[in-house]
N, C-alpha and C positions, 0 to 999 in steps of 0.2 A: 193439885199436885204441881210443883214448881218444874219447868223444863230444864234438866241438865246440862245439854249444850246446844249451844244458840242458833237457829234456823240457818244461818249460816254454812257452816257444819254441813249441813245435807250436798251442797254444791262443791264443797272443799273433797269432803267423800267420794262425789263421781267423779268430779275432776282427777280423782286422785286414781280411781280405777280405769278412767278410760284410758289415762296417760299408762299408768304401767302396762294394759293391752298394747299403746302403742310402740311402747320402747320394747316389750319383749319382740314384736311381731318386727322391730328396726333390728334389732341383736341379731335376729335367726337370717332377715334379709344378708346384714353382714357377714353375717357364717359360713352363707350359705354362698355367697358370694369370693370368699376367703378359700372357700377349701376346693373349690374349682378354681381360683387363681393361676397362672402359667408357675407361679413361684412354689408355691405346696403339691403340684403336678408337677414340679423338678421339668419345666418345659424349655429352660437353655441351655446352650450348648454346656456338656459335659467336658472341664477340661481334661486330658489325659497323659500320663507318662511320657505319650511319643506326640505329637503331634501329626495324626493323620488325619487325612482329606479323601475323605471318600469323594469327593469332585474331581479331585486330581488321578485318584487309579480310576472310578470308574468314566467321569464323562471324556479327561483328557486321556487315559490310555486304553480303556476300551474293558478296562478285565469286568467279568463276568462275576457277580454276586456267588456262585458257586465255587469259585474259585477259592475265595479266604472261606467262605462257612459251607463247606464241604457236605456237612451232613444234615442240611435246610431239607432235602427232598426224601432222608430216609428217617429221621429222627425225629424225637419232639422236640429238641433243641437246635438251633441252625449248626451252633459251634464256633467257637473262635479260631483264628489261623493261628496254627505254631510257628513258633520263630522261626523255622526251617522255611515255611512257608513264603517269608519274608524274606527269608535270603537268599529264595530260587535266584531272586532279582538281585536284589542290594550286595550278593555278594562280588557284584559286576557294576552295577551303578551307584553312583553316588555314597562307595566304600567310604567313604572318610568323614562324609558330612556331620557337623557336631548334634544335629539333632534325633540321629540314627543312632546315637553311641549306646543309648540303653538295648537296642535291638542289636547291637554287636554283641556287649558284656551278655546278653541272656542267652545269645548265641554262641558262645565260648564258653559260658559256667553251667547251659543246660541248667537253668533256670525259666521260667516260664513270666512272660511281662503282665504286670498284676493293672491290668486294664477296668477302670472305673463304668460300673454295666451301667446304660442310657435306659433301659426296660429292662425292669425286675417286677414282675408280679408276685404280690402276694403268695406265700406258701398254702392259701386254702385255695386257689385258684392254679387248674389245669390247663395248656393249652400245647399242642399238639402240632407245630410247625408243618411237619410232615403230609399231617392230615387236611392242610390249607393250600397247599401249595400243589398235591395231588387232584385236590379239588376246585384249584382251577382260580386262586384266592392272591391277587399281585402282591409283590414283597410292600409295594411304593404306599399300598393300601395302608399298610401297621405304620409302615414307617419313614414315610413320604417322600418325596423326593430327594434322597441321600445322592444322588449324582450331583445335586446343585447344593452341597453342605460342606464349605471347608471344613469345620466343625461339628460333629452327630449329635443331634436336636433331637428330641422326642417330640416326633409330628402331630400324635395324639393323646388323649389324657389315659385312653384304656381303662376307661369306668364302666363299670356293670353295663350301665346303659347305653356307652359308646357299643358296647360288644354287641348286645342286645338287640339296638339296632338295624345290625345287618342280618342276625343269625333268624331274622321274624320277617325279613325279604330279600332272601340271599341275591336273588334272581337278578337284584338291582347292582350287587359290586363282581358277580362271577365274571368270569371272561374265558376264554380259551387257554389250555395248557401252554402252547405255545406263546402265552402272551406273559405269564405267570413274572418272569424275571424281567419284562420291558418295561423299565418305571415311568417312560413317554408315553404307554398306553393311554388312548383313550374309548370311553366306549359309547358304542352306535347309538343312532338315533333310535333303535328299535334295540333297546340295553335290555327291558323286561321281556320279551317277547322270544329273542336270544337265548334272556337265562335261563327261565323256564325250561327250553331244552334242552342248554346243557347240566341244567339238575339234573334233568333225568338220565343225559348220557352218561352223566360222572356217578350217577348215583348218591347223590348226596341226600341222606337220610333228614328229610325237612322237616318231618313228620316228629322228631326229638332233638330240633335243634334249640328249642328252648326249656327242654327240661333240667333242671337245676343240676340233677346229676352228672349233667354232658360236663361242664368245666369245674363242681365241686366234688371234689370225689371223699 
């Protein structure tokens, strides 16, 4: 019986399979690579309507992370400041500046300033501000160092496995209630040893911190 196609052939064949192994297995590196990028995790500065500096209210004038997100410590959302909020101040400082003028007009027409969100999770994912911040969880942790941000960055990518992370040894990012809103915090040389106790004082339920139901609900 005459051979079909030429000995050849057999080595054209593996070559041919090994190669598309390799290219698939380059494709997925790329991907994989791509979708953890700072660019598809939206990780630069956000521009916005007003141009504010959380560097400027918090490191240069001192205000307090509670002050504009009022409801960080009761809710599961921190909350955004209302324009009233803004013009405790502004209705006394720097009344005229042209870059304030949309926080005037929103302040006059009772309108609300439509501010571009830096972290939006997912609608199948839960998270409960209240309940981190009770338990002892720093703001600077989600969202790093915002005193040194003329512009609000997203500090981290906030993927399953960023979350996952900590919630599998809390003991290593808790800290003291008292420290909760210091984003200069740093923690001790004996970090695990610490948290371990204040798990237990805060109660924090460690024992289902990684059941899928805690943030899919």
């Amino acid at each position: 019986m005459s051979q079909i196609f030429h000995p050849a052939t057999n080595a054209f064949a593996k070559a041919t399979i090994f190669g598309a192994i390799f290219i698939i297995a380059g494709l997925a590196l790329v991907w994989g690579v791509f979708i953890r990028s700072s660019y598809v995790r939206g990780m630069e500065a956000r521009e916005q309507p007003v141009p504010f500096s959380h560097e400027h209210h918090v490191s240069g004038l001192g205000i307090d992370c509670r002050y504009c997100h009022s409801s960080v410590e009761t809710s599961a959302f921190a909350g955004m400041p209302a324009t009233h909020t803004c013009m405790t101040c502004h209705s006394q400082v720097w009344t005229e500046a042209p870059a304030l003028s949309l926080v005037r007009q929103s302040w006059q027409e009772g309108t609300p300033i439509a501010w571009n969100r830096v972290y939006d999770l997912p609608d199948f994912v839960y998270f409960n501000h209240a309940v981190h911040v009770s338990s002892g969880f720093g703001c600077d942790q989600c969202h790093g160092r915002v005193d040194e941000m003329p512009l609000t960055a997203k500090a981290v990518s906030l993927t399953m496995e960023w979350c996952l992370e900590c919630h599998r040894a809390p003991e290593r990012s808790i800290r003291p209630r008292s420290e909760v809103f210091n984003l200069a915090y740093r923690p001790p040389a004996d970090q695990e040893a610490r948290g371990r106790q204040l798990l237990q004082e805060y109660d924090v339920p460690v024992e289902i911190l990684t059941d899928c139901s805690l943030c899919h609900r």
